[in-house]
C-alpha positions in Angstrom: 188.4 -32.1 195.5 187.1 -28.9 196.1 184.5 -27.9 199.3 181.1 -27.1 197.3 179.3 -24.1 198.5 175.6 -25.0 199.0 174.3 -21.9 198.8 175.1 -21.8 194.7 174.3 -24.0 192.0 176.9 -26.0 190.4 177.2 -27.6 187.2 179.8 -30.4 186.5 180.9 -29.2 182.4 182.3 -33.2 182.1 178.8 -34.2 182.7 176.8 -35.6 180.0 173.8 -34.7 181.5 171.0 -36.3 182.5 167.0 -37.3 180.3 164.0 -37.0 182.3 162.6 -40.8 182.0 159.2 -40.8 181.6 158.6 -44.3 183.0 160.3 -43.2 186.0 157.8 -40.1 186.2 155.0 -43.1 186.1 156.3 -45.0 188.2 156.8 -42.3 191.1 153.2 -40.8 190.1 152.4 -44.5 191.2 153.7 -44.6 194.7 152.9 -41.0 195.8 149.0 -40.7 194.2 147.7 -43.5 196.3 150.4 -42.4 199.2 148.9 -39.0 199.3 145.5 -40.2 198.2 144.7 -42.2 201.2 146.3 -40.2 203.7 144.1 -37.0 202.7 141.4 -39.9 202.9 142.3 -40.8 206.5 143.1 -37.3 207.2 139.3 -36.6 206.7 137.8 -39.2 208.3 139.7 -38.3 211.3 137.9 -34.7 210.9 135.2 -36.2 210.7 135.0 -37.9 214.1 136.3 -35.4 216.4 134.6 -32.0 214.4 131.2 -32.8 215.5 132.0 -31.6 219.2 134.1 -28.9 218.1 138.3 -29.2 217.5 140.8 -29.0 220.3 144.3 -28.4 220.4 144.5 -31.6 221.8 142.3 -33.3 219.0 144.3 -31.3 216.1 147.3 -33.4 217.4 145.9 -36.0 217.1 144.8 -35.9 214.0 148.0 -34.4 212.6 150.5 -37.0 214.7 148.1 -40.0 213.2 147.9 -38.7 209.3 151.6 -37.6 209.1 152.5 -41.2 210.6 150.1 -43.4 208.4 152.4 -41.9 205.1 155.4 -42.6 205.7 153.4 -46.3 206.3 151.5 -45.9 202.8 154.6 -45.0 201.5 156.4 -48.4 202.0 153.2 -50.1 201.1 153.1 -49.1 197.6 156.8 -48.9 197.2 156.3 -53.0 197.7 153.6 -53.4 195.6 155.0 -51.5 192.5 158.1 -53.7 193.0 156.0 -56.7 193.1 154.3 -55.1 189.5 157.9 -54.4 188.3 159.1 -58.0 189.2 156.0 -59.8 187.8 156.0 -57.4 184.5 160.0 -57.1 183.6 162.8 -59.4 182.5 166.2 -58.8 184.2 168.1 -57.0 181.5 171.2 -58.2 180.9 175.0 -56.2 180.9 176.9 -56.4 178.1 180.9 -56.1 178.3 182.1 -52.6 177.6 184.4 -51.7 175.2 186.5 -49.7 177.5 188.1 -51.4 180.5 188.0 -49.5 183.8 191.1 -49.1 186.3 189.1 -49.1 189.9 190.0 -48.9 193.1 188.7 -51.0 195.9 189.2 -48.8 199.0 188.2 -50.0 202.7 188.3 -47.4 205.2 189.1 -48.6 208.6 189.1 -47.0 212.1 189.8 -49.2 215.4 188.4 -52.1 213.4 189.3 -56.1 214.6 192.2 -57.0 212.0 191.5 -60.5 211.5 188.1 -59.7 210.9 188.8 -56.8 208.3 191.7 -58.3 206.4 189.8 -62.1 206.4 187.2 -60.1 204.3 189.9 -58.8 202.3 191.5 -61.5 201.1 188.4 -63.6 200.8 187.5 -60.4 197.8 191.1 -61.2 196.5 190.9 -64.7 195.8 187.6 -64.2 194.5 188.4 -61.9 192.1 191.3 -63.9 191.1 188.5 -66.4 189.5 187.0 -63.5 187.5 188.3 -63.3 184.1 187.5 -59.7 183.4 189.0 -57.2 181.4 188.9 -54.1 184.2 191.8 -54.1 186.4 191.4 -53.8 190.3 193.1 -52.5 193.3 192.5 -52.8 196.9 193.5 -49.8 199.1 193.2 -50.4 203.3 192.8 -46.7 204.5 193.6 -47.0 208.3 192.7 -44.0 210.4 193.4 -46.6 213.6 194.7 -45.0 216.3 195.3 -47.6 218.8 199.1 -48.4 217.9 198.7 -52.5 219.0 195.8 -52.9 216.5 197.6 -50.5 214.0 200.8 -53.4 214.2 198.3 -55.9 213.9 196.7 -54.3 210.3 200.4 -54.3 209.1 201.1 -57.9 210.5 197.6 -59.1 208.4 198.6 -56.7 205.3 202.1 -58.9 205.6 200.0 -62.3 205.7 197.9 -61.4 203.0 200.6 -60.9 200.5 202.3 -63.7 201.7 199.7 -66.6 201.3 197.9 -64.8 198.3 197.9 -65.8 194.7 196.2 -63.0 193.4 197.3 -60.8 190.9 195.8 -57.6 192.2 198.0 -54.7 193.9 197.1 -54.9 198.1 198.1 -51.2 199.5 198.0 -50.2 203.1 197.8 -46.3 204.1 198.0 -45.1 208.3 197.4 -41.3 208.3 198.7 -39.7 211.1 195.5 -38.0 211.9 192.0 -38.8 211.2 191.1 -35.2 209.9 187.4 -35.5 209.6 186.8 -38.9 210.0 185.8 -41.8 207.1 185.1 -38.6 205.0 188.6 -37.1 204.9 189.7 -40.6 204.7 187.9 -41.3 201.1 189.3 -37.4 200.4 192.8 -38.0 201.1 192.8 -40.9 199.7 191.0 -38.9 196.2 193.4 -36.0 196.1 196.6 -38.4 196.5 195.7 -41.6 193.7 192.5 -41.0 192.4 193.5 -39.1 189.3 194.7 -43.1 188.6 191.2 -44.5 188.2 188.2 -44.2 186.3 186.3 -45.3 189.8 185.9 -46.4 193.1 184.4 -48.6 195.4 183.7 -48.6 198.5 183.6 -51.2 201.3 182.7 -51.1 204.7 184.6 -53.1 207.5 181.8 -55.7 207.4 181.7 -55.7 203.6 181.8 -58.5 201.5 181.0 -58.5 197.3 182.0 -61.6 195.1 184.0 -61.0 192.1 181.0 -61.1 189.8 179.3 -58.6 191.7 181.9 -56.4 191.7 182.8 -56.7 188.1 178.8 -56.3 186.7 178.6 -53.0 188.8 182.1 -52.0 187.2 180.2 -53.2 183.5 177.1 -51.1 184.5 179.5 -48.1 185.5 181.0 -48.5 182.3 178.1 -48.5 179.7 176.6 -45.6 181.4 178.5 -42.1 180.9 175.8 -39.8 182.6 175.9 -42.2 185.9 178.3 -40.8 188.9 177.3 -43.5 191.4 176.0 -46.9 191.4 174.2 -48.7 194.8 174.3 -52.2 195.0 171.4 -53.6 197.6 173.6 -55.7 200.6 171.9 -58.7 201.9 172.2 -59.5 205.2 174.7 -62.4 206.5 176.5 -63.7 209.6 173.5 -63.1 211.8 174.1 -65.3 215.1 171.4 -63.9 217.5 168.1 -63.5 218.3 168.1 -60.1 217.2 170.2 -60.3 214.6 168.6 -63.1 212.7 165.5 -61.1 212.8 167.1 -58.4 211.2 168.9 -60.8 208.5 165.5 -62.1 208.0 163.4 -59.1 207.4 166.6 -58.1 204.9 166.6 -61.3 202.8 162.6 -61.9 202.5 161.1 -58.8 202.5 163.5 -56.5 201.8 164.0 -57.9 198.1 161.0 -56.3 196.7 160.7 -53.4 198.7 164.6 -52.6 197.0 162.7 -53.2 193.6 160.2 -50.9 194.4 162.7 -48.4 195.7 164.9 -48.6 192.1 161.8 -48.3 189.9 160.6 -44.7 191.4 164.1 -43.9 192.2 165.4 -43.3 188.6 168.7 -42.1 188.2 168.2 -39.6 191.7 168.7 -43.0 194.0 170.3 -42.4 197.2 173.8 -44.0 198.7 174.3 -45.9 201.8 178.2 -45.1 202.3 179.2 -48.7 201.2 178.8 -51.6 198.9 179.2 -49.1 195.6 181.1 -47.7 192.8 181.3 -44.5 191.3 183.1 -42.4 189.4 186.3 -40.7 190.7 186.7 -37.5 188.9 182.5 -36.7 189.1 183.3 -37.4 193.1 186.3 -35.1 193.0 184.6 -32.8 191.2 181.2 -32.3 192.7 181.3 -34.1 196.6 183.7 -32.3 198.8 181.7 -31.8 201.6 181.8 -28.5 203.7 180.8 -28.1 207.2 177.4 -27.5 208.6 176.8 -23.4 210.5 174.2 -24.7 213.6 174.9 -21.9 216.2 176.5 -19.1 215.3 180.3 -19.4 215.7 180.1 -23.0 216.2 180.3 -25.7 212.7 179.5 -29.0 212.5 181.1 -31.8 210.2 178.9 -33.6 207.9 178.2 -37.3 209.6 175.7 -39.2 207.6 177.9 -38.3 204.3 176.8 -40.5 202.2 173.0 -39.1 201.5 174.7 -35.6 200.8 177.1 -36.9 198.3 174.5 -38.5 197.2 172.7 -35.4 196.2 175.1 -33.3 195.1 176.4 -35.8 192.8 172.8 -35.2 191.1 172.9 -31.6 191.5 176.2 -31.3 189.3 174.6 -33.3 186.7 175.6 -36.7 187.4 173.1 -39.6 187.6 172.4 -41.9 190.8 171.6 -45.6 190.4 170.2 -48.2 192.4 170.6 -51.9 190.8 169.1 -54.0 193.3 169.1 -56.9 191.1 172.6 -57.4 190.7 173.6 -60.0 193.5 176.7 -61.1 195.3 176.9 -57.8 197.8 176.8 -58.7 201.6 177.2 -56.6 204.7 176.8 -57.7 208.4 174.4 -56.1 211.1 174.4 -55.6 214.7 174.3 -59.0 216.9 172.7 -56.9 219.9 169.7 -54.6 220.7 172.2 -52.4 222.0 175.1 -52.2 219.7 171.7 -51.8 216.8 170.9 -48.5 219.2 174.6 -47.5 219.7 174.5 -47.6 215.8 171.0 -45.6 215.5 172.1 -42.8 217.5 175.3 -41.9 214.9 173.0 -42.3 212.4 170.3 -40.3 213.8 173.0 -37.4 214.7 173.8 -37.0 211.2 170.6 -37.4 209.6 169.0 -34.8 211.5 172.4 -32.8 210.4 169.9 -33.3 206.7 167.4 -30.9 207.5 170.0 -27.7 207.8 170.7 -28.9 204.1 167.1 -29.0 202.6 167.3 -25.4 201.3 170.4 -25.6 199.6 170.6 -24.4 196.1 170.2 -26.7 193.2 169.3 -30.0 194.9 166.8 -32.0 193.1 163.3 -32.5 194.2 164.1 -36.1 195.2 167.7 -35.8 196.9 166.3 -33.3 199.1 163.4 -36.2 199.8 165.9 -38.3 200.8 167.7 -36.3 203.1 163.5 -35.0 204.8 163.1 -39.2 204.6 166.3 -40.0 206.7 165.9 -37.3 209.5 161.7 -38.5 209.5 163.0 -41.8 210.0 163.9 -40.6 213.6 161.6 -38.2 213.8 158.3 -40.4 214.0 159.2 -42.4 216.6 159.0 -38.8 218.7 155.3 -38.2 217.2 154.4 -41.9 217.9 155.8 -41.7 221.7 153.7 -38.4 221.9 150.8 -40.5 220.4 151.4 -43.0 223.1 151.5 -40.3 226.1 148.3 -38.5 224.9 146.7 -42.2 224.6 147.4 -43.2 227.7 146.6 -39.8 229.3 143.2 -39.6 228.0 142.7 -43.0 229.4 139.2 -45.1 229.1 136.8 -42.0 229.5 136.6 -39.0 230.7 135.8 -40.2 234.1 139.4 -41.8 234.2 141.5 -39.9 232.5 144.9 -39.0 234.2 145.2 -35.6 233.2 142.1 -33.5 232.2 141.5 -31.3 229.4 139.7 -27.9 229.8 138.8 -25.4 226.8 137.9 -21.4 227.9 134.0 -22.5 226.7 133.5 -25.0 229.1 136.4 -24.4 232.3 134.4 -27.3 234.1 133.6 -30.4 231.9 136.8 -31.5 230.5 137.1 -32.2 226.0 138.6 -35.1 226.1 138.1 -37.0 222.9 135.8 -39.9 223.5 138.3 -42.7 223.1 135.9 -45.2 224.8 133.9 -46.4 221.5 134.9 -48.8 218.8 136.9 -46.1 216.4 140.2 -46.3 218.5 140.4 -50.1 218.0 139.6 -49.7 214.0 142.3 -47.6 213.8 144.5 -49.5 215.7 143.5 -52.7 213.4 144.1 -50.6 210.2 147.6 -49.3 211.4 148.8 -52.6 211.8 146.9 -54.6 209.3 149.3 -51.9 207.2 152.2 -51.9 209.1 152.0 -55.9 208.4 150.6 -55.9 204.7 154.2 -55.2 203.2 155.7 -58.3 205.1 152.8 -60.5 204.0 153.3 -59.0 200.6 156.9 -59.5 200.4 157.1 -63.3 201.8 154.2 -64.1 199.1 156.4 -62.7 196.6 159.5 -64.5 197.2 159.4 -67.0 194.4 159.6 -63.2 192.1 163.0 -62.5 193.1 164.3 -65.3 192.1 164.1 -67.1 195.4 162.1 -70.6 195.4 160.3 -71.0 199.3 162.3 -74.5 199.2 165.6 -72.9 199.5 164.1 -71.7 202.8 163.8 -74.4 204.2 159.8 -74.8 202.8 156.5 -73.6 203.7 156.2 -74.9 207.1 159.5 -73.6 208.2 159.3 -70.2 206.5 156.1 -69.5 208.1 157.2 -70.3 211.6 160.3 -68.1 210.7 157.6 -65.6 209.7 155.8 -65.7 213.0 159.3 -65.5 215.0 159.6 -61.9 213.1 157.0 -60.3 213.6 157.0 -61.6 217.0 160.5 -60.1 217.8 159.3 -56.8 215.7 156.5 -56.4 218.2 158.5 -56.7 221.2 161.4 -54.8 219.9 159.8 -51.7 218.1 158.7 -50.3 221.4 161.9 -50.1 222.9 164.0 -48.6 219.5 161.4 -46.1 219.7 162.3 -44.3 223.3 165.9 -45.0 222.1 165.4 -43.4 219.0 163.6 -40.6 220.9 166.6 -40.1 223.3 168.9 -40.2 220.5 166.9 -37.1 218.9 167.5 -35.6 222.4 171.1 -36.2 222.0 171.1 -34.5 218.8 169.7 -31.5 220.3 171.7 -31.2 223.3 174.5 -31.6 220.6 175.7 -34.8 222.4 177.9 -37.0 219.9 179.9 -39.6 221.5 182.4 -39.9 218.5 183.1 -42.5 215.9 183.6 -45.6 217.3 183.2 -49.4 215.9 180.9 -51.5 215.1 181.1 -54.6 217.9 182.1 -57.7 216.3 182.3 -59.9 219.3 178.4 -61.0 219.5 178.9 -60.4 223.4 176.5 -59.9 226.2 176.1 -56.7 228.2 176.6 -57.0 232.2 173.2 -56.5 234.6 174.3 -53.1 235.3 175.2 -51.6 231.1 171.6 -53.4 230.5 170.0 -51.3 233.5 171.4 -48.0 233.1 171.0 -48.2 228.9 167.6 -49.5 229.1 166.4 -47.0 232.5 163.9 -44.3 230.6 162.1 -47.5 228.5 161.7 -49.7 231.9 160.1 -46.5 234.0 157.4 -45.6 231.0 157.3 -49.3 231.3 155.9 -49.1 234.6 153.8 -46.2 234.2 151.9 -47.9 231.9 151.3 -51.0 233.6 150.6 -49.2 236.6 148.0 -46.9 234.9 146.8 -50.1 233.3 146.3 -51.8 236.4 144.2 -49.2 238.4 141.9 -48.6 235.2 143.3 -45.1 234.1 144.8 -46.4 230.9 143.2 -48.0 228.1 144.1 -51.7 228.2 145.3 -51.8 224.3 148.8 -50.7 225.2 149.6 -54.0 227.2 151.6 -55.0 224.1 153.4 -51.6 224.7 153.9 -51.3 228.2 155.4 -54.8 228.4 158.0 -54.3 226.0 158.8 -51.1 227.7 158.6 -53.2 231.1 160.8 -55.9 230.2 163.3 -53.9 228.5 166.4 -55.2 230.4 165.4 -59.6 230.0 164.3 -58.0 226.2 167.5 -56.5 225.9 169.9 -59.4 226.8 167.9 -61.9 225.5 168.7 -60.1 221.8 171.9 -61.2 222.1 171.6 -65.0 223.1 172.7 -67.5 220.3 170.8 -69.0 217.9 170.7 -73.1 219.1 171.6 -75.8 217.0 168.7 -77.6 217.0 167.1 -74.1 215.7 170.2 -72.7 213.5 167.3 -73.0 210.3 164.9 -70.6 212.3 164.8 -67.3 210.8 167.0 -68.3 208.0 167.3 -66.7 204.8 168.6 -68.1 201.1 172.1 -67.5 202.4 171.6 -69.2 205.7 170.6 -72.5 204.4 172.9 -72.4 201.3 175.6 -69.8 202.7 177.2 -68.1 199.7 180.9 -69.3 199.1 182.1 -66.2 199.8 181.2 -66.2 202.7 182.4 -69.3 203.2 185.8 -67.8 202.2 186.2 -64.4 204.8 184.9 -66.9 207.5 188.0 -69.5 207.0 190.4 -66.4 206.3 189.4 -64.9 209.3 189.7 -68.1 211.5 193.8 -68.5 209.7 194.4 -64.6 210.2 193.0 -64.6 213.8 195.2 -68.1 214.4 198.2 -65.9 212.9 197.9 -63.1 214.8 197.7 -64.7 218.1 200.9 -66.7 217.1 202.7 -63.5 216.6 201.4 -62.0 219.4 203.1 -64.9 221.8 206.6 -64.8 219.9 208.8 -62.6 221.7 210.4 -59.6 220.0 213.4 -59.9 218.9 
């Protein structure tokens, strides 16, 4: 697995290489015209309302922060609606069973994880499998880089569980390295240079992870029938979701999310992106073409690659191999954050390394779309810095020029200050545009449900997905303000080189103390104030209440995320798989509950 040099093209010779499709050409042409289109359209009629007086620095800003924003909006607009064209105009197609079985590797990398909770998952897969009579053989590989030594003896006491209650025919493995030599990525390496000359592929699980045998073996099938292919993406629905926060995540997933994914596989092609889990590809094209080297930010000093699974991704392509992303194929399931905070703690790992994306944009031989990808993640962090700077010159400029909080002088007029007149009706049509698009895909997607194959009765029926629809965009409103001083913080992290290491994800759905809620949540509850304050004595524009509460209440917003779901309201926000929960999930939660039993059992025996 050899470290590619980005600074030269490379060329995988066992690739088959890759045919442009034309209907992918349309299909992008589709997305990006009207994308582009209407942002050039906004982009003027923004000139047009401030050139009259003449353009400050302040107003080019302005226009520039607004116009950049609204496409990255656009751009999830019409990614919905050509899924909900694609759904409405195409059958799913059907895999036929290749004539050449596959040897793959199931491989969960784990670091510090809760054992019960890995290995339930685990042998929930294994038994499922077992009921899939397919003609590719399987293997499931634990690669521990633990380094607690208590939770390492538990991963060995589960491994010895497993194998004893199992009656599956597939070959469980168990690897401990002594050192964790660059992370999940020398993980999947070590574990390629040792075995993976023994398989055609690989997938690849996260702790929270969960894929029925059929999913698994119709990705394996797709694999199969397609020799130019390197990597397949499966599309994870949310599960498991207990909390406030949490649910509104699961929900957005399962209702909205389904035709945005179809959207995203039409213009993707065969240059889709990976998300690190929840996907097979091919071992030797990985081995050939993905070794990862490290990233040169300050002279003398390197960085390792964090968010890996974008630039594998892309290089993958580069070397000739194709990227897939079959969203249709169902039975993949991950889990998501139960807290605000632990969905931050998350964010800011993922921002580090996506930002990491932008020193890679110039390397040689990237294809036009991997190296939109890698600009799309880093933006995704990006924005919310633009949009806070929105926010400040907004509230700045207040309700006139009488009352602004800071005035603005150009060298023509060193008296008057150039504000731009924010006190007439255009600031409020804008405001109702962005969110009238910010909400159009939503509205979209839940009128499209019945397209993806999901009747509205299996969620629970009009009446209660609409109230379920209210709760989310509820909870997005009073959420989005907060993740977006988090998200700015986290870019501040970035550049201060601040990276607090590779810890787990919280599987404990627990609440933060009065004091981790104040200190995490200090810089959103003092804006908070500002605003209200500025609010209060006239100087700022009373349409950022919404805002400036949010921000305010950041701490109750906070640890309210985190609250459970009551009974009497379990069906709220619920999903396909909430009301009829798949039975593998069924499965890892019972497995779980015996491991977790087990483990505490051995723990209270005394050593011998």
């Amino acid at each position: 697995m050899p470290v590619q040099n980005l600074g030269q093209e490379h060329q995988d010779v066992a690739a088959p290489g890759l045919k442009s499709s034309f209907m992918t050409a349309i299909w992008r042409i589709a997305v990006f015209g009207p994308t582009i289109s209407a942002t050039l359209g906004l982009l003027g009629i923004l000139w047009t309302w401030f050139k009259p007086d003449g353009l400050t620095v302040i107003e080019i800003c302005l226009i520039f922060i607004i116009s950049f924003s609204f496409f990255w909006i656009l751009l999830t607009l019409f990614t919905v609606l050509i899924g909900i064209f694609s759904l409405t105009h195409q059958q799913t197609s059907s895999l036929s069973v290749p004539e050449t079985p596959l040897r793959v590797a199931l491989l969960v990398p784990i670091y510090n994880e809760t054992p019960w909770y890995v290995f339930g998952n685990i042998h929930a897969i294994l038994n499922d499998l077992r009921r899939i009579r397919d003609q590719h053989r399987f293997d499931i590989y634990i690669l521990s880089d633990t380094r607690d030594d208590t939770i390492s003896m538990q991963e060995l006491q589960s491994i010895k569980a497993i194998r004893k209650t199992s009656t599956s025919h597939l070959n469980l493995y168990y690897r401990r390295r002594h050192e964790n030599t660059e992370r999940k990525v020398g993980n999947i390496a070590d574990w390629v240079r040792r075995w993976g000359a023994g398989y055609e592929a690989m997938m690849i699980f996260d702790a929270d992870s969960l894929m029925t045998g059929e999913a698994i073996c119709r990705l394996t099938d797709a694999l199969a029938q397609d020799p130019s292919t390197g990597l397949i993406q499966s599309f994870p629905k949310l599960v498991g979701a207990q909390t406030l926060f949490a649910r509104a995540q699961q929900f957005a997933n399962g209702v909205f999310g389904s035709v945005f994914a179809e959207g995203l596989s039409r213009w993707y092609g065969q240059e889709a992106n990976y998300w690190g889990h929840n996907a097979i590809i091919r071992t030797h094209a990985f081995a050939a073409c993905a070794g990862l080297p490290t990233i040169r930010r300050w002279p003398g000093r390197d960085d390792q690659i964090l968010s890996h699974d974008f630039v594998e991704a892309s290089l993958l392509r580069r070397s000739g191999w194709g990227v897939r992303f079959l969203n249709r194929i169902r039975g993949s399931y991950e889990e998501t954050p139960s807290t605000l905070i632990d969905h931050i703690k998350r964010d800011r790992r993922w921002c580090y390394g996506n930002l990491q994306h932008l020193n890679l944009l110039q390397s040689s031989g990237l294809h036009v779309v991997s190296r939109f990808h890698l600009f799309h993640g880093a933006m995704g962090y990006l924005l919310s810095t633009l949009w806070l700077l929105l926010l400040i010159i907004w509230a700045l400029i207040g309700n006139g020029q009488d009352q602004s909080v800071l005035t603005y002088f150009s060298p023509e007029n060193p008296i008057i200050p150039t504000w731009p007149d924010m006190i007439d009706e255009r600031p409020l049509v804008f405001l109702i545009l962005m969110y009238a698009t910010l909400l159009a895909p939503k509205l979209l997607g839940i009128m499209s449900v019945p397209l993806t194959g999901v009747q509205y009765q299996e969620l629970g029926g009009v009446r209660c997905m609409s109230v379920s629809f209210v709760y989310e965009i509820i909870v997005s409103l009073l959420y989005a303000p907060i993740i977006m001083v988090q998200h700015v913080i986290a870019v501040f992290r970035y550049v201060l080189r601040f990276q607090s290491g590779w810890q787990p994800q919280s599987r404990t759905r627990g609440q933060y103390s009065l004091y981790a809620l104040l200190t995490f949540h200090v810089c959103e509850t003092v804006i908070g104030l500002a605003l209200v304050l500025g609010i209060l004595s006239g100087f700022v524009t009373p349409w950022l209440i919404l805002i400036a509460v949010s921000l305010f209440f950041a701490v109750p917003l906070s640890a309210l995320s985190g609250c459970q779901f009551p009974e009497r309201a379990k069906y709220n926000l619920g999903t396909a798989e909430t009301f009829s929960e798949p039975n593998i999930v069924r499965l890892a939660k019972f497995y779980r509950t015996q491991l977790k039993a087990h483990l505490e059992a051995q723990a209270m025996t005394p050593a011998e």
